[in-house]
C-alpha positions, 0 to 999 in steps of 0.5 A: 836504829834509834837516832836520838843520843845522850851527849857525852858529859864533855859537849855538855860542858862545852855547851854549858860554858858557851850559855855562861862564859861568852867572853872574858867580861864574863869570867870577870863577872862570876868571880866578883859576885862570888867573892861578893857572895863570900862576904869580902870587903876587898876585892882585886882584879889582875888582866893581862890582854884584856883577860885573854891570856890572864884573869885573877880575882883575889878577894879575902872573903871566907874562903873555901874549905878543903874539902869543898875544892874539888866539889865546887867545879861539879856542875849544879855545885852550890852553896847557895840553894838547897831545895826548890823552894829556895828558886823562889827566895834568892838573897844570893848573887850566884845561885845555879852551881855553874859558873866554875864549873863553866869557866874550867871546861875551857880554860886553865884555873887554878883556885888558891884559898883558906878560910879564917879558922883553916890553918893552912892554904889550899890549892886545885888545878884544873885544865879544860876540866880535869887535872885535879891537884889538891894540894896545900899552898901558902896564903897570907891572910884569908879569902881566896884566889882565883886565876884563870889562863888560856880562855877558850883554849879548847874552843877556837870557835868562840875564841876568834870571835873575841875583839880587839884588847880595847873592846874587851876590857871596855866590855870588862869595866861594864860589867865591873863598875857597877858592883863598884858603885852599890858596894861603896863599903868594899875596895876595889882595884882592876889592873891591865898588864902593868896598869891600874885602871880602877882602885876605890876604897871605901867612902861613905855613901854611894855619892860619893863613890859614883863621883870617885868612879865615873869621875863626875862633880860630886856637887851635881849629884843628889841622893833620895832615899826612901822607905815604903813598909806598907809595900816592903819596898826601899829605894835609894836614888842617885841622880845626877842634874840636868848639867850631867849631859850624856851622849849614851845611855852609859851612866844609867844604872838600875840594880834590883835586891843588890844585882845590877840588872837591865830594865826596860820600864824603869830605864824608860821612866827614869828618862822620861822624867829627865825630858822635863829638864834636859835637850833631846838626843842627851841622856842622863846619869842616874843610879837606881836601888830599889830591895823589894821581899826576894819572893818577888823577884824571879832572877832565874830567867837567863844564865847571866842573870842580868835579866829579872822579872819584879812583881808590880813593877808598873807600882815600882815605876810610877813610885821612882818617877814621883821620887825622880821628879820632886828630887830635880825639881826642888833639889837640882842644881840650875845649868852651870855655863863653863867658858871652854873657850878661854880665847873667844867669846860669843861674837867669835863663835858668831864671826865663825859661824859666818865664815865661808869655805866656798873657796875651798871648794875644788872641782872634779871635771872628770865627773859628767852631770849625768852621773847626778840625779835630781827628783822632785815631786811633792816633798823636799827634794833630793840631790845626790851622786850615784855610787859610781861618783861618791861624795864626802859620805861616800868615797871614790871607789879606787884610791888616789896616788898615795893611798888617799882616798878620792871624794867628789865635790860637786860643781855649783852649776849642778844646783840650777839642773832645775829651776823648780826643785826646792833647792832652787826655792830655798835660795830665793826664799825670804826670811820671815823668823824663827820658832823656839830657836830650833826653828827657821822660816822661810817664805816663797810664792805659795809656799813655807819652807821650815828649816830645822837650823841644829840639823842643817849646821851638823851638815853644814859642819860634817861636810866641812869637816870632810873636806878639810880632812880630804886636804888636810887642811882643818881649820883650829883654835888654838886656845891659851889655856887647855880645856880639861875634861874629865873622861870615864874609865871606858872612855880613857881606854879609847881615848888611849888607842885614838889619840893620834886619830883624834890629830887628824881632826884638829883635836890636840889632845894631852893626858892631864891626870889618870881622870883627865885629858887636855885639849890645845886645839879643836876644829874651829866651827865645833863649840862644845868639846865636852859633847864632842869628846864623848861623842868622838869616844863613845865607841871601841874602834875610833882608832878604825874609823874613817873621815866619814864616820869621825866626821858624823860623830863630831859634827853633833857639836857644831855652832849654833845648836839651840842658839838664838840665831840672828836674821843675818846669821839664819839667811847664812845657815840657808846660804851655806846649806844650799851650797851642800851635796845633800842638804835636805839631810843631816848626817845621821838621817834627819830631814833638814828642811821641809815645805808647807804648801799654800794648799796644804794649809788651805785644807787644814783651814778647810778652804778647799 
C-alpha cells in the first residue's frame, strides 16, 4: 500500500499561511507593501487588540479591478511577475502571489476597492478561504480597503502562541516604521482601539521624517548622499551623532532597493565605525539606503522577504564605512551635556556617591554559615549562598507573610571565613591610582588587584536597589523641575503598561505630550535617567518583571560610569564592594575585579 500522499488543498493553505502570516505584525506588513506596490501616497492602519481581533489597511492606491478580486486570493496570484526571468530583476515589494491568498485561509477578509477610472466600488468576502461575495459597494475616492477579522481562527495552535496586546503591537511598529521612514513623501496613520499611535505626513527629506517619527533632535541628525555610476550604485545615509545614545540596536535601520532588510555585514560595519566616537555597551542610530541594478539583489530566499543576498557586498560595505566615518568626523556635532539634575551639581552626585546604607542592613539568623561556600584558588574568588539561601538575585524559596518575597542578606562576619581569599586582600589593599578612568589599582604584598570601577557601582547599586526595594524603602530625588524625555512609539507603549511598576522603583514618571514623558523623581544613586528609562523599557513585559530584573536594568546607570573618581572616592567603590554578597560580579556577568600576581608578571618580564 503506497504510503505517500498528496495533501489536501486546505492542510496546504494552512501550511502556507503559517511560513507567511506567523502573527499580526505580519498581515500588517503584507497589506502595507501592497498598498506600497499600488502606488498610494496615504496609507491608514486601524488595530483593535493589537490585530488580534481587527486589522484594516486603507490606502488610495490604484485599487483593484473587478474582475481581479476574486483571482487575487489564488495562490501564486500575482501582478507583480510573469515569467521566470523576472526572479531575477524584482522592482516590487511582493512578488510570490501568497500573502492574501495566505491571510484568508485563517482569517475573515473582506477587501473593498475601486480603481480610478471604475465608476463604482467593488467588494469580496472570504472566510477561512472560501465564501466568495462579490458584489458592488460604495467608496469614496479610489484605492482600497482591506479588513482582516478573527486571525487564526481556524488555527488555535498558532493562535495561543500569540503575547500579550503590548507585545504584539510593539512587534506591529517594528515592522510598521520603517516603511514610515524611507517613504517620507507618503502619510502615514496607525491607530490602536481609540488611540492614534502614529500619523506623518509628508515632509521633505527623510531628516526630517526620522526626527518626526523616533522622535529624535533633527539637529543630531545628518544626511550623505552619494552616486557611484561607474558601480550603478547610490546610497543615502542618515546618521545620527555621537549624542544619539542607544540601549539596543533599536534605531539601526538598512534598507536594500527600498525594502527594509536584515544585514548582518552592514550592521557590523556601520557600528564599528561608530566605536571611533561612542562608549561600549551603546549603540547608535542610523538609516541605510543603498539601490543597486534589481539583478543583483536575490530577495527570493525566505517567505518574509526581510532577508536578501547583495552581489559585492564586501564592495558595499567598505564604501558606506568610508561615507559613515568622513560624515562623523567632519560634520557631527560635539557631545552635548544636559543638566538632568536641576537640584544637584557634581559635588551631590559625588556626597551620593560616598553615602553608606550599612545601617540598612538587616541580619537573618535563621540562615547557618554553612549554607555559604567560599573558594578560592588562583583567580578572584567567589562568595555566594547555595540555592537553599538565596540572596538579592536570587529570592527565598516560600513566601513571606503578606505575600512578600524573602532575600537573604549575609552577615558581615561571613567576609573573614578566610583570611586568605581575595576578598579579605581587597580590604587591606592599598590605592596606588587609576587607569583611563575605567580602571582602579590596588596593590597588596605580591600582588596587583585591578578593579573595573563602572562594573563594580552597577553591583554596588543593583544590590542597593534590591535591598530598598525588599523594605520599600528607595532612596529619591526629588527634582524642582521634571526632566522631559523624549520616548519612542515602542517605548511609549511599555512605559504605558509600566508606570506603576516604574513607582516601585522611585521612578515618578507623568506623560507630558503624546512624545514625552516627566520624570519627578528617581532613585538617588542613578544619574543618568535617559540610559535608565530606555534601559528599564527596552522590553515588552517591564509590567512583569520582578526587583531582581528591574534592578539589573536600572543599575546600568549608576554614578560614576566613565568618571573620574578621586583616591577617597576609589578607596569608597572598594569599601562598598567588599561589603556585597558578590562582589567579584557585576549584575549582568562581568568580572569586577581581578589580581595580577607578582609571578604572573615575573614571567611575562621573563624573571623566572
Amino acid at each position: 500500500m503506497p504510503r505517500v500522499h498528496i495533501l489536501k488543498p486546505e492542510i496546504v493553505s494552512k501550511i502556507a499561511a503559517g511560513e507567511v502570516i506567523e502573527r499580526p505584525a505580519s498581515v500588517v506588513k503584507e497589506l502595507v507593501e501592497n498598498a506600497l506596490d499600488a502606488g498610494a501616497d496615504t496609507i491608514s492602519v486601524e488595530l483593535k487588540e493589537s490585530g488580534k481581533t481587527l486589522i484594516m489597511v486603507k490606502d488610495n492606491g490604484h485599487g483593484i479591478e473587478q474582475d481581479d478580486l476574486k483571482t487575487i486570493f489564488t495562490r501564486h496570484a500575482t501582478s507583480k511577475i510573469k515569467d521566470i526571468g523576472d526572479l531575477y530583476s524584482i522592482r516590487s515589494l511582493g512578488f510570490r502571489g501568497e500573502a492574501l491568498y495566505s491571510i484568508a485561509a485563517i482569517a475573515h477578509v473582506t477587501v473593498h476597492s475601486k480603481p480610478e477610472e471604475q465608476e463604482t466600488g467593488w467588494g469580496i468576502h472570504l472566510r477561512g478561504g472560501e465564501d466568495f461575495h462579490n458584489r458592488p459597494c460604495s467608496f469614496n475616492g479610489h484605492g482600497t480597503e482591506v479588513t482582516v477579522k478573527e486571525l487564526f481562527f481556524n488555527t488555535p495552535a498558532r493562535k495561543k502562541f500569540l503575547k500579550s496586546n503590548t507585545a504584539e503591537i510593539h512587534q506591529i511598529l517594528n515592522i510598521f516604521i520603517p516603511y514610515t521612514l524611507l517613504h517620507n513623501h507618503i502619510r502615514f496613520s496607525l491607530t490602536h482601539g481609540h488611540k492614534q499611535v502614529l500619523n506623518v505626513g509628508p515632509v521633505p527629506g527623510r531628516v526630517n521624517r526620522m526626527a518626526d517619527v523616533l522622535n529624535l533632535n533633527k539637529q543630531q541628525l545628518m544626511e550623505v548622499k552619494r552616486d557611484f555610476p561607474e558601480r550603478d550604485i547610490s546610497v543615502n545615509l542618515v546618521l545620527g551623532d555621537m549624542n544619539i545614545k542607544r540601549t539596543r540596536r533599536d534605531m539601526q535601520f538598512i534598507f536594500v532597493n527600498g525594502r527594509p532588510v536584515q544585514n548582518k555585514a552592514i550592521g557590523f560595519h556601520m557600528n564599528q565605525v561608530y566605536r571611533l566616537i561612542m562608549p561600549p555597551e551603546t549603540y547608535p542610530c542610523f538609516a541605510v539606503a543603498i539601490n543597486v541594478p534589481p539583478e543583483n539583489v536575490d530577495v527570493n530566499i525566505h517567505p518574509t522577504k526581510r532577508e536578501v543576498k547583495i552581489k559585492n557586498e564586501q564592495d558595499i560595505c567598505a564604501i558606506l564605512r568610508s561615507l559613515c566615518e568622513q560624515a562623523l568626523m567632519t560634520s557631527g556635532h560635539a557631545k552635548q551635556v544636559t543638566r538632568h539634575m536641576t537640584q544637584g551639581t557634581r559635588e551631590d552626585v559625588e556626597q551620593a556617591l560616598l553615602r553608606t546604607h550599612a545601617s540598612d542592613i538587616t541580619f537573618d539568623s535563621d540562615v547557618p554559615p554553612e549554607a555559604h561556600e567560599i573558594t578560592t584558588d588562583a583567580g578572584p574568588a567567589s562568595l555566594r549562598p547555595t540555592a537553599e539561601a538565596g540572596d538579592y538575585a536570587y529570592p527565598r524559596g516560600q513566601s513571606l507573610p503578606g505575600g512578600k518575597q524573602g532575600f537573604f542578606i549575609p552577615k558581615n562576619d561571613l567576609f573573614a571565613a578566610k583570611k586568605d581569599n581575595l576578598q579579605s586582600r581587597l580590604e587591606q589593599s592599598r590605592y596606588i591610582g587609576n587607569f583611563s578612568n575605567k580602571y582602579l589599582f590596588f596593590e597588596i604584598e605580591r600582588s596587583i588587584l585591578v578593579i573595573d570601577q563602572h562594573a563594580a557601582a552597577e553591583r554596588i547599586t543593583y544590590e542597593q536597589l534590591i535591598r530598598q526595594m525588599e523594605k520599600g524603602t528607595i532612596e529619591v530625588q526629588h527634582l524642582l523641575s521634571p526632566v522631559l524625555i523624549k520616548l519612542t512609539p515602542q517605548e511609549i507603549l511599555v512605559w504605558e503598561e509600566a508606570k506603576d511598576k516604574l513607582e516601585t522603583l522611585g521612578l515618578s514618571v507623568t506623560q507630558w505630550d503624546e512624545e514625552t514623558i516627566a520624570v519627578h523623581t528617581h532613585p538617588l544613586f542613578l544619574k543618568d535617567l535617559e540610559k535608565t528609562m530606555q534601559n528599564l523599557l527596552a522590553g515588552d513585559n517591564i509590567a512583569k518583571c520582578d526587583h531582581e530584573t528591574m534592578a539589573r536594568r536600572a543599575c546600568r546607570s549608576s554614578v560614576m560610569a566613565g568618571d573620574k573618581l578621586s583616591p577617597e572616592q576609589a578607596k569608597h567603590v572598594r569599601d562598598q564592594l567588599i561589603k556585597c554578597l558578590d562582589p567579584f560580579t557585576c549584575p549582568h556577568g562581568r568580572p569586577t575585579v581581578i589580581e595580577l600576581t607578582q609571578d604572573f608578571l615575573d614571567k611575562q618580564f621573563l624573571r623566572t
